[in-house]
C-alpha positions as CSV (number, residue, x, y, z in Angstrom):
1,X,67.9,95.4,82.1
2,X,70.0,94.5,78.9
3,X,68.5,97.3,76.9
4,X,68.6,100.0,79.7
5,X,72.4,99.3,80.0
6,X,72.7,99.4,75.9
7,X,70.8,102.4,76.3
8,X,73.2,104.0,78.9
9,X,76.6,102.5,77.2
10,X,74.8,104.2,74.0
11,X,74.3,107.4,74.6
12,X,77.0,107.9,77.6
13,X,80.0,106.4,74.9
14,X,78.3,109.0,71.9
15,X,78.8,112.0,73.9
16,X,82.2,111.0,75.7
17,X,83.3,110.8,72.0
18,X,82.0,114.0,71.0
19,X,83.5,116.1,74.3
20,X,86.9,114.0,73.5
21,X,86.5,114.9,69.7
22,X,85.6,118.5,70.7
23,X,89.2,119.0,72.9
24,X,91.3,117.2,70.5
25,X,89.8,119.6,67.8
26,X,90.8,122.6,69.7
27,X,94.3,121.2,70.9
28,X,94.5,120.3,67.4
29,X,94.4,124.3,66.1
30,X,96.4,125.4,68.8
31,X,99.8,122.8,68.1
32,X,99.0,123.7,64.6
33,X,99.1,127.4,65.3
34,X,102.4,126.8,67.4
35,X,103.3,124.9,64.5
36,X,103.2,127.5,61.5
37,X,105.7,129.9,63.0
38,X,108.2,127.1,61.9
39,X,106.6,126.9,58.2
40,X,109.1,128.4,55.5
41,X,112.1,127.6,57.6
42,X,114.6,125.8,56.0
43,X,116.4,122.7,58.3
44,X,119.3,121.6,56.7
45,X,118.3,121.7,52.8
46,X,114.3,120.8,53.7
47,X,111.9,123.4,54.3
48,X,109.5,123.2,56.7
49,X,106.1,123.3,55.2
50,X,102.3,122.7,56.3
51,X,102.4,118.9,55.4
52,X,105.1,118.4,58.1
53,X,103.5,120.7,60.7
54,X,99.8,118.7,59.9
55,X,102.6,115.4,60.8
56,X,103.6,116.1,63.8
57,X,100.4,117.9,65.0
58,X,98.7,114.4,64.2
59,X,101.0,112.2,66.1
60,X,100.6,114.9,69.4
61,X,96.7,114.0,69.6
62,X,97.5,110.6,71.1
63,X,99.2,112.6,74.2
64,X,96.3,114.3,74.6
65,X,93.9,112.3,74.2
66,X,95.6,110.2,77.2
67,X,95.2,113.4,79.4
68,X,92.0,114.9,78.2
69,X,90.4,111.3,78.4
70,X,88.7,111.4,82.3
71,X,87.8,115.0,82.2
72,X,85.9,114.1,78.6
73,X,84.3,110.7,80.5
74,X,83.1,113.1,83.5
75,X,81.5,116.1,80.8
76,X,79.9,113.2,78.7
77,X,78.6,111.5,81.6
78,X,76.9,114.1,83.3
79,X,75.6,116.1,79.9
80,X,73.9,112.3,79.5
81,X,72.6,112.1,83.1
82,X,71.3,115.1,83.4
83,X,69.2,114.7,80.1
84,X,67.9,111.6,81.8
85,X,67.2,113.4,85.0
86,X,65.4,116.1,82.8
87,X,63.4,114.4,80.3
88,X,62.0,111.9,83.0
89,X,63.6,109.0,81.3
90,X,66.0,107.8,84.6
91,X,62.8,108.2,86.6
92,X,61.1,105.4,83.6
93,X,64.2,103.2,84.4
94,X,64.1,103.5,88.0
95,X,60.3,102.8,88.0
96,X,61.5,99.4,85.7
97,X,63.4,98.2,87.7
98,X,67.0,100.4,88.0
99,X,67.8,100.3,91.4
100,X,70.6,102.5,92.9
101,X,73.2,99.8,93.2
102,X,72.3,98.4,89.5
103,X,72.7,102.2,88.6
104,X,76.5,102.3,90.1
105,X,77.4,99.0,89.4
106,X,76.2,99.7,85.4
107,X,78.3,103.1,85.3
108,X,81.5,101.7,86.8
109,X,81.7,98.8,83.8
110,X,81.3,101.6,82.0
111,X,84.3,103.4,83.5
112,X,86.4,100.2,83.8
113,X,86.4,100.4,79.9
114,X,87.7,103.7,79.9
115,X,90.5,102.5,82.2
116,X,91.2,100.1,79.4
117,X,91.5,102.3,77.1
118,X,93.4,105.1,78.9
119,X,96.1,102.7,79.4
120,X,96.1,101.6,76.5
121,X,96.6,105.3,75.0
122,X,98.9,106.5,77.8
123,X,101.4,103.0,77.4
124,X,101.2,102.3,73.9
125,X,99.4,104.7,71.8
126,X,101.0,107.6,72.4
127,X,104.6,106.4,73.4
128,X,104.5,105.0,69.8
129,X,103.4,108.2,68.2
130,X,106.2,110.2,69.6
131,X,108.8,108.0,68.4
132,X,106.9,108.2,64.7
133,X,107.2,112.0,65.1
134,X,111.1,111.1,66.3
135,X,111.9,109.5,62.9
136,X,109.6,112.1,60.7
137,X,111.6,114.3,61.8
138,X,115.2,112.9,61.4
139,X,114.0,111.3,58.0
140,X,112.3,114.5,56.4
141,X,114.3,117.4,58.5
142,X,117.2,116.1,59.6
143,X,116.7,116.5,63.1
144,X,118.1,114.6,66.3
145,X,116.6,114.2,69.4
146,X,118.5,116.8,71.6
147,X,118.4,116.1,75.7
148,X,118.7,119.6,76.9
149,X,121.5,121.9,77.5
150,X,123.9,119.9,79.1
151,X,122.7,116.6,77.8
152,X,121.8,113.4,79.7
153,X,123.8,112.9,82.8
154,X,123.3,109.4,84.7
155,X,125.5,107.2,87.5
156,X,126.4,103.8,86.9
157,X,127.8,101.8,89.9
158,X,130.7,99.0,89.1
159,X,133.4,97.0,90.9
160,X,135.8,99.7,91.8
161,X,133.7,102.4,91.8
162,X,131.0,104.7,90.1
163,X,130.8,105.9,86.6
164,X,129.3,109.1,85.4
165,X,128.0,109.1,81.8
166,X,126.8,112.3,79.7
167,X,125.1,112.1,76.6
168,X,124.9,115.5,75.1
169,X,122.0,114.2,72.4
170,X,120.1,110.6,71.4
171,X,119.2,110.8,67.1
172,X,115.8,109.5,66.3
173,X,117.6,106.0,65.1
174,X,118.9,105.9,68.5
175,X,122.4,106.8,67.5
176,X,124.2,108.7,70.4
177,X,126.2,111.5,69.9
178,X,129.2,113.6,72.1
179,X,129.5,111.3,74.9
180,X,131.6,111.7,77.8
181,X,132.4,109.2,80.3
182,X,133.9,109.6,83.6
183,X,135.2,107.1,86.4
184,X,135.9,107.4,90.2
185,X,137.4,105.0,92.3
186,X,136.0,104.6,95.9
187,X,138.1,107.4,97.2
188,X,136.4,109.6,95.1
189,X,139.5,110.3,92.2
190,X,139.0,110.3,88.7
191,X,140.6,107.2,87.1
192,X,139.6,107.2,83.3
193,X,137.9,110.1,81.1
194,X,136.0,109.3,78.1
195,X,135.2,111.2,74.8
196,X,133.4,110.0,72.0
197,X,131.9,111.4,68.9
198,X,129.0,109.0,68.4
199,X,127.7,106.0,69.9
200,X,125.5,102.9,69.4
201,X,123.3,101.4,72.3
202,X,123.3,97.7,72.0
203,X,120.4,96.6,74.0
204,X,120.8,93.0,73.5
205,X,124.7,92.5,74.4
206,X,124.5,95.2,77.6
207,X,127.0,97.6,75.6
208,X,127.8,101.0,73.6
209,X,129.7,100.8,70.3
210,X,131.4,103.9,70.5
211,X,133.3,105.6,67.5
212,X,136.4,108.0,67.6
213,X,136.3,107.6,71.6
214,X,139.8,108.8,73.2
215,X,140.8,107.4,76.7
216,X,142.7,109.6,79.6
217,X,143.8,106.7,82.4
218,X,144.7,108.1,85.8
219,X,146.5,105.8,87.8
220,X,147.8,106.7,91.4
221,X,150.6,105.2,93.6
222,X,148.7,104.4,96.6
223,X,145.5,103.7,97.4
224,X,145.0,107.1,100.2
225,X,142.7,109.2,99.2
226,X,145.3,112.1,99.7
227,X,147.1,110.3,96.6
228,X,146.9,113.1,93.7
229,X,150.0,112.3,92.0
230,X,148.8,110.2,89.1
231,X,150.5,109.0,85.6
232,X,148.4,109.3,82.6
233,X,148.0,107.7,79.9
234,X,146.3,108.5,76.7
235,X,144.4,105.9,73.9
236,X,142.4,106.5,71.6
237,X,140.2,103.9,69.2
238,X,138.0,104.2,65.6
239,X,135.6,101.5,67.8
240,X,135.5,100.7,70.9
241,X,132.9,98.2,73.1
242,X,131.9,99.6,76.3
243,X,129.9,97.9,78.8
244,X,126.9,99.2,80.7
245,X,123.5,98.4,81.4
246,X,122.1,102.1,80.9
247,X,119.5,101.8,77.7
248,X,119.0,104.6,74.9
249,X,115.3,105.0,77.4
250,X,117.0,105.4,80.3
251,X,119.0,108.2,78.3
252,X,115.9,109.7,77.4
253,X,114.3,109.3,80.5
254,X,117.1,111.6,82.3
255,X,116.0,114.3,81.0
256,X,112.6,114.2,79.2
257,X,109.4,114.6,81.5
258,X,108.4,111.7,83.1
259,X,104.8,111.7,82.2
260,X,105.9,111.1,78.6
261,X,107.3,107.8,79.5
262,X,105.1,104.2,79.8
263,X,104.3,102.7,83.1
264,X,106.8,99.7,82.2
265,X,109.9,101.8,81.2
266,X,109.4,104.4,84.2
267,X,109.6,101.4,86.8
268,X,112.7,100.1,85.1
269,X,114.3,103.3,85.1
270,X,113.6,104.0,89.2
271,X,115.1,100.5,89.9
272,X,118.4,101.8,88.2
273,X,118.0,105.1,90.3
274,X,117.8,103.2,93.5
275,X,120.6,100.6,92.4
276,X,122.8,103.9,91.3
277,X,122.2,105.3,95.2
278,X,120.1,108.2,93.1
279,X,117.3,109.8,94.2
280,X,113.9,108.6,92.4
281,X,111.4,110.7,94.6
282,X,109.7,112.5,91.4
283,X,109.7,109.1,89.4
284,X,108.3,107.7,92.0
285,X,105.4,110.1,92.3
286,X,105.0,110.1,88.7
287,X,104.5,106.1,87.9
288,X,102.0,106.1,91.2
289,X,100.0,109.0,89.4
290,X,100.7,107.1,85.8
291,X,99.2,103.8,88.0
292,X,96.3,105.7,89.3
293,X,95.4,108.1,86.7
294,X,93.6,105.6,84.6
295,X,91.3,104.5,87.5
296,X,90.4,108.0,87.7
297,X,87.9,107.5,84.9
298,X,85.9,105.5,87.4
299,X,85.9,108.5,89.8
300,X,84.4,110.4,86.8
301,X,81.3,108.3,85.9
302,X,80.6,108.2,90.1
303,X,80.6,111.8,90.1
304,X,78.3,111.8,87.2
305,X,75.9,109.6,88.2
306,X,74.1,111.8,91.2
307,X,73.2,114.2,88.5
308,X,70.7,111.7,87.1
309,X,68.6,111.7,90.0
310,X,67.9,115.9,90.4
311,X,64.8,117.0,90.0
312,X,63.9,119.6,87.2
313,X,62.1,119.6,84.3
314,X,62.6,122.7,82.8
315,X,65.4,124.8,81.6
316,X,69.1,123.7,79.9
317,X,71.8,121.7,81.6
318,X,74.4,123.7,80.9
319,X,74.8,124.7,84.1
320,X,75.2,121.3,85.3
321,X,77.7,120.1,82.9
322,X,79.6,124.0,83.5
323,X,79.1,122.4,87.5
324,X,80.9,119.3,86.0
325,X,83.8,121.1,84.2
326,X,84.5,123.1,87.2
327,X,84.6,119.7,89.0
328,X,86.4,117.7,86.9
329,X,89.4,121.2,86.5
330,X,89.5,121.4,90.4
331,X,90.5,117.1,90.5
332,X,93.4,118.0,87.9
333,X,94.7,120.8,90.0
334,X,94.5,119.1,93.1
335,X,96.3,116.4,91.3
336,X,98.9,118.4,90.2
337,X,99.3,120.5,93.8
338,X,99.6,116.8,95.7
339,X,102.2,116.0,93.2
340,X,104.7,119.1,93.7
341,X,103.7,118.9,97.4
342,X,104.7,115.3,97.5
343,X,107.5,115.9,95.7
344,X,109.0,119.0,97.7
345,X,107.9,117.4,101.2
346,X,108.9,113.7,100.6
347,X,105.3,112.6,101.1
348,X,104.9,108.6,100.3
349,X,104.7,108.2,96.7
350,X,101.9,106.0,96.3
351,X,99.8,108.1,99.4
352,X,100.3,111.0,97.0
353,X,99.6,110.0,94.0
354,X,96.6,108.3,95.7
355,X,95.1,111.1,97.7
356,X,93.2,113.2,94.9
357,X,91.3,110.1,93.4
358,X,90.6,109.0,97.2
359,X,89.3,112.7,98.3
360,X,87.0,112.7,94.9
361,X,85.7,109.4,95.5
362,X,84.6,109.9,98.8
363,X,82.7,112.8,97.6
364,X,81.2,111.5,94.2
365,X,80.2,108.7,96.9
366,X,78.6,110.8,100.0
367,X,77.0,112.7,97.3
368,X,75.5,109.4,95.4
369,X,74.3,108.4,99.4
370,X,72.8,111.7,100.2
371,X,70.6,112.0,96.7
372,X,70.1,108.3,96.2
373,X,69.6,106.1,98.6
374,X,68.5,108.7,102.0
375,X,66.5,111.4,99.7
């Protein structure tokens, strides 16, 4: 049994490598394509040239690897069972000894290290290449890490009321720039505005350093809500220490997509959502499919294995492994309709995020009963 297992890991890791090789190739030429329209321009007093496009080009693979990872373990999977199926040699295991359980049980170790390593990728890998790309960029062009028109905007709950902080842009070094912060008392009125030209997260201490911030005060006679009279007073300091708990990734976070942030940092940043009173339905959806998206790599090698037990002997396989692409696109879209769904009908996070890889593995499994173990 040892060697039909090394046989299977064998051949089934070869050509998962060369499918994940093949997509990263052509993902590769595309970014670089997007790339060269920026070649020649000049960004402050650097041009842009092919060296820094072939850069950031290089640290996007890790992203894609992460998402082209189960749809690579499904093509390589079936591309190998299929050859089995066709040059008799699954019917030589089965005669020694391969039962249909041994069968599953061999292909879903072999998925569970693909889980490994899709988290790996998805947490670490590619989180860590962005943030290379971050500092090539600010080091060699000069460029900051914008966060969208209007900036970051996030709610901060405190003693007398609620705070509401906009970061127009977060530098690669994690330097903040333009920051506005505004305050409301429990009656809704604005008690303090806040302008500063740049900023410092200090994660440690639970504060921003801010430089050249200018204070407005508002302070009203009475506590009534219908109070509008209010005396103002003006400061303004070279450096200032403001507290918060908000981080430079919950910054980010605000406004960058969701699926671009690790499992760890997601969770943090719904918990200060829900603290804030905010709404956290599409984070939520998104660290349920970030959870589950890994495990679809064992739906993948299930799928794959009923393919080593049909019956020709003649002919290619491409139209089984076409059968398998078609497969493994329809998952992905079904995964991406359950999510918008989910997100527009606040369905149950986890239920949607759930129901794709659920639906498939019923299938991959009825169909493993049906050609397995009845025919």
């Amino acid at each position: 049994m040892k060697t039909l297992r090394t046989l299977i890991y064998r051949d089934t890791i070869s050509a998962i490598g060369f499918v994940a090789l093949a997509f990263l190739a052509m993902f590769f030429f595309f970014d670089l394509l997007d790339e060269m329209g920026d070649v020649g321009r000049k960004f402050g007093d650097v041009t842009y040239t092919v060296w820094h496009a072939l850069l950031a080009v290089t640290f996007g693979l890790p992203k894609h690897l992460y998402e082209l990872l189960p749809i690579a373990v499904l093509i390589g999977s079936i591309f190998v069972m299929a050859r089995f199926a066709q040059s008799s040699e699954f019917t030589i295991m089965r005669t020694s000894g391969l039962g249909p359980w041994m069968a599953l049980r061999t292909m879903l170790v072999l998925g569970a290290g693909f889980v490994v390593l899709t988290v790996a990728v998805g947490d670490y890998i590619a989180p860590a290449a962005e943030r290379w790309a971050l500092v090539a960029k600010a080091n060699y062009l000069g460029q900051t890490s914008t966060t969208g028109s209007t900036g970051a905007w996030l709610k901060e709950k405190t003693k007398d009321g609620t705070l509401a902080v906009n970061v127009r842009a977060v530098r690669a070094d994690g330097a903040l720039t333009r920051i506005r912060i505004f305050e409301f008392d429990r009656q809704g009125r604005m008690t303090l505005q806040l302008h500063a030209d740049q900023g410092q997260v200090q994660e440690e201490a639970d504060n921003w350093v801010l430089k050249n911030a200018r204070l407005t005060r508002l302070s009203y006679a009475s506590s009534s809500a219908n109070d509008s009279a209010a005396a103002v007073t003006k400061d303004s300091h070279a450096q200032l220490n403001w507290p918060t708990s908000i981080t430079s990734e919950m910054l980010i976070a605000a406004v960058h997509k969701p699926d671009r942030m690790p499992t760890l940092e997601l969770f943090q940043f719904i918990q200060h959502l829900k603290t804030n009173d905010q709404s956290a339905q599409k984070y939520e959806i998104e660290f349920w499919r970030k959870v589950f998206y890994p495990l679809s790599c064992l739906v993948m090698v299930v799928l794959a294995l009923p393919f080593a037990y049909l019956h020709f002997r003649s002919g290619g396989i491409a139209g089984y492994v076409f059968g398998g692409v078609m497969a493994g696109i329809s998952f992905f879209l079904l995964n991406n309709v359950f999510g918008y769904a989910g997100n527009l009908q606040n369905w149950s996070p986890m239920l949607t995020a759930a129901a794709p890889g659920l639906i498939y593995s019923l299938l991959s499994l009825g169909a493993f009963a049906w050609l397995v173990i009845r025919r």
